[in-house]
Backbone as a printed PyTorch tensor [residue, N CA C, xyz], in Angstrom:
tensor([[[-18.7470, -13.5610,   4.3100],
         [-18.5510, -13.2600,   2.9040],
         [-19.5370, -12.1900,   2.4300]],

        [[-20.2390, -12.0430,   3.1400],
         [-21.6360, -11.4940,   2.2580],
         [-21.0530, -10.0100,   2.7870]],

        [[-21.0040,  -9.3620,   3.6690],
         [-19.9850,  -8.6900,   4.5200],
         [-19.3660,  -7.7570,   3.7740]],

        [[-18.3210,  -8.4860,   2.7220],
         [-17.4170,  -8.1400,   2.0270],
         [-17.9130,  -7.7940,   0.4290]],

        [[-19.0140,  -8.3640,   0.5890],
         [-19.6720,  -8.0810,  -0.7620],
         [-20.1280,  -6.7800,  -0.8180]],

        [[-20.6190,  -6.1790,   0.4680],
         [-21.7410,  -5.0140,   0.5650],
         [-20.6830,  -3.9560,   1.5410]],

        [[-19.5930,  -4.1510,   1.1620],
         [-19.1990,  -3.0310,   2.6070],
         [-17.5670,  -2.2140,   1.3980]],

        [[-17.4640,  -1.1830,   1.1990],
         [-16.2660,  -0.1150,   0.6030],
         [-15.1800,  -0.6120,   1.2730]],

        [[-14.2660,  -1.0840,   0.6640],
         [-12.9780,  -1.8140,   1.1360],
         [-11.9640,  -1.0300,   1.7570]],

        [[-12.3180,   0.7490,   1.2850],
         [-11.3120,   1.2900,   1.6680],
         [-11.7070,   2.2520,   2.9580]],

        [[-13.8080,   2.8280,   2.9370],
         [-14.3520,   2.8510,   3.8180],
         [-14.8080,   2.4470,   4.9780]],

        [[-14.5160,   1.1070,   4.7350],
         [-15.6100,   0.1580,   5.7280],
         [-17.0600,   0.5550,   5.9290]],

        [[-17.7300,   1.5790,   4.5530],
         [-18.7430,   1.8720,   4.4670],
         [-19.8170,   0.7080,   3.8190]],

        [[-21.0030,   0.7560,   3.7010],
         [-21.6410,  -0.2270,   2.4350],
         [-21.2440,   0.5100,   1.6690]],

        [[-21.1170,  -0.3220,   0.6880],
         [-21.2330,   0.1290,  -1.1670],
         [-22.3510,   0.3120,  -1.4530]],

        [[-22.3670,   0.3100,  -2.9380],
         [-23.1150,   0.9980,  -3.8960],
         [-24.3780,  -0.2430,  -4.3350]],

        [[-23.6900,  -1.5370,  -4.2590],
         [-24.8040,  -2.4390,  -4.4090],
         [-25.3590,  -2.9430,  -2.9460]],

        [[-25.2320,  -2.7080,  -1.8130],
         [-26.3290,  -2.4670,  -0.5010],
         [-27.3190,  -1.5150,  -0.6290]],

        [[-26.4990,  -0.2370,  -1.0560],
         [-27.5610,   0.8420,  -1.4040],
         [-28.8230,   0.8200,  -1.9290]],

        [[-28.2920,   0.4190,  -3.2040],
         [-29.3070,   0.0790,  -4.3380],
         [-30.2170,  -1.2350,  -3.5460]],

        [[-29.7960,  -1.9450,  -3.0890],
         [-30.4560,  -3.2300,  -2.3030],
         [-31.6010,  -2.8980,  -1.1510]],

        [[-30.5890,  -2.0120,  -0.3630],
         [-31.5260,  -1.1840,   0.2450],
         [-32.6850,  -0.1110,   0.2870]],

        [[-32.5180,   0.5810,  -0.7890],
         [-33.0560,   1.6690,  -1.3450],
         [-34.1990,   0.2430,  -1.9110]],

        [[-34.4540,  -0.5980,  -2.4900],
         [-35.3670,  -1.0920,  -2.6740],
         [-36.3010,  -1.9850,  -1.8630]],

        [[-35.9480,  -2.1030,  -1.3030],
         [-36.4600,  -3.2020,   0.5790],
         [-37.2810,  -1.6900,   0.8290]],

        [[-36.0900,  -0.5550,   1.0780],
         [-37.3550,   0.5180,   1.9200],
         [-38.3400,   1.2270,   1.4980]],

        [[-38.1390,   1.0250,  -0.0270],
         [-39.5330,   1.5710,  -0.9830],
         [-40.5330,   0.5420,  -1.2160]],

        [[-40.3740,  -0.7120,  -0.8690],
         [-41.7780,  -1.5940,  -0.9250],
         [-42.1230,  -1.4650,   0.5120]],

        [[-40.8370,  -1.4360,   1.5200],
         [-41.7100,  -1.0630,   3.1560],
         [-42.8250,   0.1280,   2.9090]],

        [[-42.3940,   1.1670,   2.3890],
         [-43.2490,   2.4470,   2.5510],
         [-44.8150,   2.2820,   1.5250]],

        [[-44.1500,   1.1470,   1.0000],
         [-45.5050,   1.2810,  -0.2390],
         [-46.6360,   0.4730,   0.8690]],

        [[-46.1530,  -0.4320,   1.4580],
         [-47.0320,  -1.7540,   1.7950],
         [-47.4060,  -0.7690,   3.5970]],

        [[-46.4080,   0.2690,   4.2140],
         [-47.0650,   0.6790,   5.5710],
         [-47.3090,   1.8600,   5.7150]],

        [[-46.4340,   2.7290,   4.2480],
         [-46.7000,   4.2630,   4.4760],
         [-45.1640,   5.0580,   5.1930]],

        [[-44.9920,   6.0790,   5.0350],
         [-44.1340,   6.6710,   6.1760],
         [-42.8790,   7.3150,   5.2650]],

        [[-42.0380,   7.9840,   5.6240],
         [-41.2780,   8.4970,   5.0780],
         [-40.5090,   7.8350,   4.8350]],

        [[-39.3040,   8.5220,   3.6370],
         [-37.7540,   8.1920,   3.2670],
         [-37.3210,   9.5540,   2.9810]],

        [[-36.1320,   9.8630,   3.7660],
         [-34.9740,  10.4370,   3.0960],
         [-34.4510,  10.0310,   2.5850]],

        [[-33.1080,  10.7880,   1.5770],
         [-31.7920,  10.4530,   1.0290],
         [-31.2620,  11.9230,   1.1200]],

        [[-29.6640,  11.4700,   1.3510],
         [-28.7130,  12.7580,   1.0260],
         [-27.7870,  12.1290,   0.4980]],

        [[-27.7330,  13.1940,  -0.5820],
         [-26.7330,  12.4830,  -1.4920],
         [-25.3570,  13.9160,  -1.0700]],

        [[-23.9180,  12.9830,  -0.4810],
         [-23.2520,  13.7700,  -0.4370],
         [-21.9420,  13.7170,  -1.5630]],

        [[-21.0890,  14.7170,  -2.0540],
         [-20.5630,  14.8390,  -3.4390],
         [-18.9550,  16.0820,  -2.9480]],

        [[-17.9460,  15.3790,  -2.4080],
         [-16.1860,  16.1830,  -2.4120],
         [-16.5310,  17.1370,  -3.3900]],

        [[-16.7590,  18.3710,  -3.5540],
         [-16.3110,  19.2190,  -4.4980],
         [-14.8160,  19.2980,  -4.8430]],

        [[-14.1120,  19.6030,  -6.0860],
         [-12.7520,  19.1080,  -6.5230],
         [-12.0690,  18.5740,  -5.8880]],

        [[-12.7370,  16.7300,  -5.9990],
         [-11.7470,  15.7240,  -5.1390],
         [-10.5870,  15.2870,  -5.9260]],

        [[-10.6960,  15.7470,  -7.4430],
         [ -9.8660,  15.3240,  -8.5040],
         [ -8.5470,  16.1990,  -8.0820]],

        [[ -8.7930,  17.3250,  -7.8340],
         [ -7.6560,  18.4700,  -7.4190],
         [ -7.0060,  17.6500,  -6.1500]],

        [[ -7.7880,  17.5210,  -5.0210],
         [ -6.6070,  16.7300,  -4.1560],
         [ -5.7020,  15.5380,  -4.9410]],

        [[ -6.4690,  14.5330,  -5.5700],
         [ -5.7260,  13.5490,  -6.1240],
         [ -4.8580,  13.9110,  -7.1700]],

        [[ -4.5520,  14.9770,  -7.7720],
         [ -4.1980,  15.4730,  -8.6020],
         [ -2.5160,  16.1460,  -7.8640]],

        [[ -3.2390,  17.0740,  -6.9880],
         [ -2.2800,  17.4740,  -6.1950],
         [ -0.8820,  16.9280,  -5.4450]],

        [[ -1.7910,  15.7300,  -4.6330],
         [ -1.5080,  15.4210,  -3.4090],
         [ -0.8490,  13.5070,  -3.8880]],

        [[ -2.1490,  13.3700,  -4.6870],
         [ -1.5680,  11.9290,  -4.8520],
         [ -3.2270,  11.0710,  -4.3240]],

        [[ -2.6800,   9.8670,  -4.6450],
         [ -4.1740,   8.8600,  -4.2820],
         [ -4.1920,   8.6480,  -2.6510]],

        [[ -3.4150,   8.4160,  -2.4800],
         [ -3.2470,   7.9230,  -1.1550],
         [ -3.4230,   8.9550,  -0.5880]],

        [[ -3.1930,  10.2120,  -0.5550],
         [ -3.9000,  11.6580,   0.0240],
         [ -5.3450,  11.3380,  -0.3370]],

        [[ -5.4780,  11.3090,  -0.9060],
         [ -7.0120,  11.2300,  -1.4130],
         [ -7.4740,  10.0580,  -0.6180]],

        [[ -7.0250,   9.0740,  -0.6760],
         [ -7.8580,   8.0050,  -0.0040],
         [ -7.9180,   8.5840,   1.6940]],

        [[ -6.4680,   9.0330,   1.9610],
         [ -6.6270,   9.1990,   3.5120],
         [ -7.8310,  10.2620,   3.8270]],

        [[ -8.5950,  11.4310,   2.5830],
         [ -9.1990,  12.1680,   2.8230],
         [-11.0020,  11.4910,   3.0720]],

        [[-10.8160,  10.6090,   2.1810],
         [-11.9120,   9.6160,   2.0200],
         [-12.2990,   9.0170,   3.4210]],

        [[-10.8610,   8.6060,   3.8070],
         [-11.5560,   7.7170,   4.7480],
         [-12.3080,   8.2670,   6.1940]],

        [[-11.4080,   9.3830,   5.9310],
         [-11.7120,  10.5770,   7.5900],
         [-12.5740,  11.4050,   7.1010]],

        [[-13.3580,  11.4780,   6.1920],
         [-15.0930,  11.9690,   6.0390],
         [-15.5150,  11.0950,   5.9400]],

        [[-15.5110,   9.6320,   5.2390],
         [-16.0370,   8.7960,   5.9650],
         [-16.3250,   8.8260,   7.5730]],

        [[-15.0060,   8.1570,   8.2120],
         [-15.0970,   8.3620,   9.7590],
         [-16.0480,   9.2450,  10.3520]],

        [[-16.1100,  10.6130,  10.1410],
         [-16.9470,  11.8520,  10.2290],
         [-18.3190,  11.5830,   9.8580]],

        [[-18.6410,  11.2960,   9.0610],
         [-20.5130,  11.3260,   8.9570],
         [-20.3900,  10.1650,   9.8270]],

        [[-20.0010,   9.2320,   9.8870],
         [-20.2880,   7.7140,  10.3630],
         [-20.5480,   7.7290,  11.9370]],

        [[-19.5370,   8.7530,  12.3140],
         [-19.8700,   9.2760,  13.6330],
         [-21.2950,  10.3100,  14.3420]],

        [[-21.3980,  10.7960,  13.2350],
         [-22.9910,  11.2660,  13.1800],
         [-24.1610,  11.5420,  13.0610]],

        [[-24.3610,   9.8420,  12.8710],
         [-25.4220,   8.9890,  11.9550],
         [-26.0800,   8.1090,  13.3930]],

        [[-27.4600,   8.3060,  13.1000],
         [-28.4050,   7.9290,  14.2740],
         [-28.2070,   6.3680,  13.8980]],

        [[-28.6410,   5.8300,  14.9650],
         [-28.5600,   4.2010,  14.9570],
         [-29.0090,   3.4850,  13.7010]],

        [[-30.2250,   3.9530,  13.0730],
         [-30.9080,   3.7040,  11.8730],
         [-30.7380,   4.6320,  10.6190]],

        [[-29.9550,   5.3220,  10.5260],
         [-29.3090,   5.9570,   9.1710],
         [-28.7510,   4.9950,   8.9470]],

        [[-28.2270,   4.7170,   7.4570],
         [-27.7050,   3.8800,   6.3700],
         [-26.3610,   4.5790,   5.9420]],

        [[-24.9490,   4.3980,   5.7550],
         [-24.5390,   5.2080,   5.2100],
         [-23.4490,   4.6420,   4.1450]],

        [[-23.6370,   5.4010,   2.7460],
         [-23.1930,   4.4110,   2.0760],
         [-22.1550,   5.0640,   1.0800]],

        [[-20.8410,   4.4150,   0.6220],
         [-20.1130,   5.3290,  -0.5190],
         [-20.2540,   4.5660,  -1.8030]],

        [[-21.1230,   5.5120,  -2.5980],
         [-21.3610,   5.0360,  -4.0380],
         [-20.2380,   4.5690,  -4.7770]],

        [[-19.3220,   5.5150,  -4.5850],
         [-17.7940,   5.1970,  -5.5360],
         [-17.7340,   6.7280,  -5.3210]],

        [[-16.1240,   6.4500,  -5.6330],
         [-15.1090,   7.7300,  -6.0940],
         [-15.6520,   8.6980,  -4.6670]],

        [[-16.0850,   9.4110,  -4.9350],
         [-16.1710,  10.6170,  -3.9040],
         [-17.8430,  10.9850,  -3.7270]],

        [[-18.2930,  10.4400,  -4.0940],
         [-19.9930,  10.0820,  -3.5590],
         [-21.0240,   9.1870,  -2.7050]],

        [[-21.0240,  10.0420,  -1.6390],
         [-22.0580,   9.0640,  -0.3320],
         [-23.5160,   9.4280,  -0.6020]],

        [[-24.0040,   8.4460,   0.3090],
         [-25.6440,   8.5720,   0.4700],
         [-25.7160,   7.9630,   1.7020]],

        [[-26.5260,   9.3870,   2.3520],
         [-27.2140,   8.7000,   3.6770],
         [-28.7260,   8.5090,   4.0190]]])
């Protein structure tokens, strides 16, 4: 269950509340041992135009295969997560 709580239904990415969950676990790690954090925040430029265009379901199929795509090129310990709508963070 918990699973389903933290994971994009249409990604099979985490969501937006792992993120945030996470993003706070790794800022008291760094406070309490030191060490870096990234973030990349990634953002579809006119994803409204495909859905607009094409339809949702174009849109979702576009979603899911950039999903697929970063997910495939994410080191063992990258995080990768879809905020909503057409916004990731890795």
């Amino acid at each position: 269950m918990r699973a389903l709580s933290v994971t994009d239904v249409l990604t099979g990415a985490y969501n937006r509340r792992y993120f945030q969950d996470r993003m706070q676990a790794e800022l008291k790690r760094i406070d309490r041992h030191g060490g870096n954090l990234s973030i990349i925040m990634l953002d579809i430029d006119h994803f409204k135009r495909i859905n607009d265009r094409f339809g949702h379901a174009a849109g979702d199929q576009v979603l899911k295969a950039i999903s697929e795509k970063i997910s495939q090129r994410l080191r063992s310990d990258d995080v990768f997560c879809r905020l909503g709508g057409e916004e990731f963070m890795v």
